[in-house]
N, C-alpha and C positions, 0 to 999 in steps of 0.2 A: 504494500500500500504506500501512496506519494504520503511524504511527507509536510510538502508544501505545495500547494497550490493556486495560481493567481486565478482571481474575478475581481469585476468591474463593478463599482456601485455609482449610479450616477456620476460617470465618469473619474470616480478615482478607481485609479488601479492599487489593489491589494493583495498581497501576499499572504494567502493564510495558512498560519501553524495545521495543520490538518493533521500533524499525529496528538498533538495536541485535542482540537477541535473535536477529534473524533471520540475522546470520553465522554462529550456531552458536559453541557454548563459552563463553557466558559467559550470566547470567543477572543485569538491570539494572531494579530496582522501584523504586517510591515510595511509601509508606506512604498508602492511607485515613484519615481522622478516625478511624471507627467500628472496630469490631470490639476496643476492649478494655477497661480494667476502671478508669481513670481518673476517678473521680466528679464532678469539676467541670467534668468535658466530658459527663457521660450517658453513659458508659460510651467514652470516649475513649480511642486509640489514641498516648497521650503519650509520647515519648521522652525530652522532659528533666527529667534533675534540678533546673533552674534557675527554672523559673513557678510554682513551690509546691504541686507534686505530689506525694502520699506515695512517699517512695524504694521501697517495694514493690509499689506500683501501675505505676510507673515498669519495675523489673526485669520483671516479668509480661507487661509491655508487650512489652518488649525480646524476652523468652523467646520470647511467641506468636510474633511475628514473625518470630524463626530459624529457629523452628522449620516454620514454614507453608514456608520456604524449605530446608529436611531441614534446618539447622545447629542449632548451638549455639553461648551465649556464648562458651565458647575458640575458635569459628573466626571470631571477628569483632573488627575494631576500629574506633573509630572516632575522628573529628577533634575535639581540645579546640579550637574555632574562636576566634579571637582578629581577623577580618576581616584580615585578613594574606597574605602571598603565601610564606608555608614550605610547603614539599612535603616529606616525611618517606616513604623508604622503608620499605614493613614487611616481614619477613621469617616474622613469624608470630604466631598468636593470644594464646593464656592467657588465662581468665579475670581477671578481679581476685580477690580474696582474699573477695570476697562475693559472686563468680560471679557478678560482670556484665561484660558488654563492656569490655573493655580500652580506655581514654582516651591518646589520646597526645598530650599538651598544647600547645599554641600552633601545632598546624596546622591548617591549612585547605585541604592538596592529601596527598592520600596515594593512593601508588603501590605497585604489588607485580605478581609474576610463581609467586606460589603457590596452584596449583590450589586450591581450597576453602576458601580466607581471604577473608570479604566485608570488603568495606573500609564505611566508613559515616560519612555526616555529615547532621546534624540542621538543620531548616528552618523557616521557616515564613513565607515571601516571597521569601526567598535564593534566586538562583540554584542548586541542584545541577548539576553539569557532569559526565556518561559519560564515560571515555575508555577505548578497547578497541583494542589492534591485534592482531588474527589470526593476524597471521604469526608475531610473537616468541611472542606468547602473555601480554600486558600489559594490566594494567588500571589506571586511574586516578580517584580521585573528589575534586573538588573542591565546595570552596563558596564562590559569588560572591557576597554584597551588593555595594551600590556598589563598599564600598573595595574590598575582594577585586579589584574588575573592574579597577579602574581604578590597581590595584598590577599587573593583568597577571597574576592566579593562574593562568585559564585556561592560558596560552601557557607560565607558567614550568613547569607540570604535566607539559606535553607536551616541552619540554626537560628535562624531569628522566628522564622513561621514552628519553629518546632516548638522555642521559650514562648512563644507569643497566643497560637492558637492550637499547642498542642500533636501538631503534627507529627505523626511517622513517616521519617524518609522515605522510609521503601515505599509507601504510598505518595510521592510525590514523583511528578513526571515533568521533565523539562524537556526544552527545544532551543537549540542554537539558533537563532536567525542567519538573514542575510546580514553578512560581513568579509573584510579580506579572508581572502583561505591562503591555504599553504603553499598556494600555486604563484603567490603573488608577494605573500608579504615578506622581505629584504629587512633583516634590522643586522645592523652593528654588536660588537662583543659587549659594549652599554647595556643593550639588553638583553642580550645573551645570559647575560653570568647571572641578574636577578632571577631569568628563568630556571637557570640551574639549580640557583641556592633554594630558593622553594619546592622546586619538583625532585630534588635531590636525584637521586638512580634513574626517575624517568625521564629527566630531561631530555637524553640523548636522543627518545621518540617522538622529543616535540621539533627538534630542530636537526637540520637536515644542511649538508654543505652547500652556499650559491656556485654559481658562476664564477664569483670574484671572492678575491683572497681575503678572509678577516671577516668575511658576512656569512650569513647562515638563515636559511626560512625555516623562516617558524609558525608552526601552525598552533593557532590558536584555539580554534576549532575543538581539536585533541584534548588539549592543556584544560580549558575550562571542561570538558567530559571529564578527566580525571579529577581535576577538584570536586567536581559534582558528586561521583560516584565513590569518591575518597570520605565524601558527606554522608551516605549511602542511600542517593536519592537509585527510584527503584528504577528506571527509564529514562534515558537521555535520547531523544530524536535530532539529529542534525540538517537542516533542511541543505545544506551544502552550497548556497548562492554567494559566490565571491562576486561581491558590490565592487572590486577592481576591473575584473573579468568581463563583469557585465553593468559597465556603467552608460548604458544606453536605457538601463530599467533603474539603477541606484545609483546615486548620490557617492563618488567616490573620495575623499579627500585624497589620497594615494595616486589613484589615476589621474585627475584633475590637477595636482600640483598646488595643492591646497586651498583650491577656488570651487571647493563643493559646498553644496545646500548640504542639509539632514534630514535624513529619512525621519520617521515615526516608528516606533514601536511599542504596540498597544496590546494592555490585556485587559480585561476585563471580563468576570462573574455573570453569568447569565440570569 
């Protein structure tokens, strides 16, 4: 069975978690380029405020988007990302004061167990990381860049819904999104050796030799499944889409030469 699968909602295009999806109750996408009103991308799909977007190109973005998903900015929040390993329960939406998605600053893992609150963090090579258990009825989304991973967000994510609502791993099922894969991403021995000190013996599976002398691809992809399951979340689905590979559908900062928009990455409790 696919793991991910795109459809269109009144013209945004959506990626959805479908291994995910397919437990029933929860609903796990990843934002298209296309389908919004962002002029420096040709009518781009941009979430942030931050690459020099007009802020109401930015909102409009946001709106379609909730809205392709029945919500609104009060039933969404999303992570002020700082590459960090804070997990931050939510308890519930509100707009901001200019009706847009509510920022909740310096995390990078946000958790909740209320039906109809999408949780959201912004991308554009970064790991996004699902997390869904069925049983309690919990959702979690993170965001990994290197640091993220190799501070351990995935795993402290899943101990946070375990202290928070109880949760057993093994009944918690996760899904990598679209991000760089292994095929693409080039880092220097900078971040080599944090990957190492962390992942200790498995590092050597995460990184693999480049082309050129002193670099190594690393696959991220891997690395957060290992934290995950290091957690001992019971299911890790990888939907496999490197957002380098294929930046005609994402948002690449990598391929772009760091003139990309951000994708979305949305869950939310049915």
């Amino acid at each position: 069975m696919s793991v991910a699968t795109w459809a269109e909602h009144d013209g945004v295009p959506l990626l959805h978690l479908t291994g995910l999806e397919a437990l029933g109750g929860v609903r796990a996408v990843f934002t298209g380029r296309r389908g919004g009103v962002s002029r420096r991308w040709d009518g781009g799909l941009n979430w942030s405020l931050s690459v020099g977007d007009r802020p109401e190109a930015v909102r409009e973005n946001r709106r379609r988007t909730l809205a392709a998903l029945g919500l609104d900015p009060g039933s969404a929040v999303m992570g002020g990302l700082v590459h960090g390993n804070r997990v931050v329960a939510v308890e519930d939406g509100e707009a901001d004061p200019a009706g847009d998605v509510r920022l909740i600053p310096g995390a990078d893992g946000l958790i909740t167990d209320r039906a109809g609150l999408a949780l959201i963090i912004t991308a554009a090579d970064c790991v996004p990381v699902y997390l869904y258990d069925p049983v309690r009825r919990a959702i979690g989304m993170v965001h990994a860049g290197w640091r993220g991973t190799v501070a351990g967000i995935a795993a402290e994510a899943v101990r946070a819904m375990r202290a928070r609502y109880g949760c057993d791993p093994a009944d918690i099922q996760a899904a990598i999104g679209p991000s760089i894969g292994p095929c693409c991403y080039e880092v220097d021995e900078a971040v080599a050796e944090p990957v190492r000190r962390y992942f200790g013996g498995r590092a050597e599976a995460l990184l693999r030799p480049s082309a050129r002398d002193g670099r190594h691809m690393l696959d991220l992809w891997a690395a957060n499944r290992l934290d995950l399951e290091s957690a001992g979340v019971g299911r890790v689905h990888v939907a496999g889409a490197c957002t380098a590979c294929q930046s005609d559908r994402f948002f690449s900062h990598r391929a772009e030469a760091g003139g990309a928009g951000r994708g979305a990455a949305v869950i939310v409790l049915c």
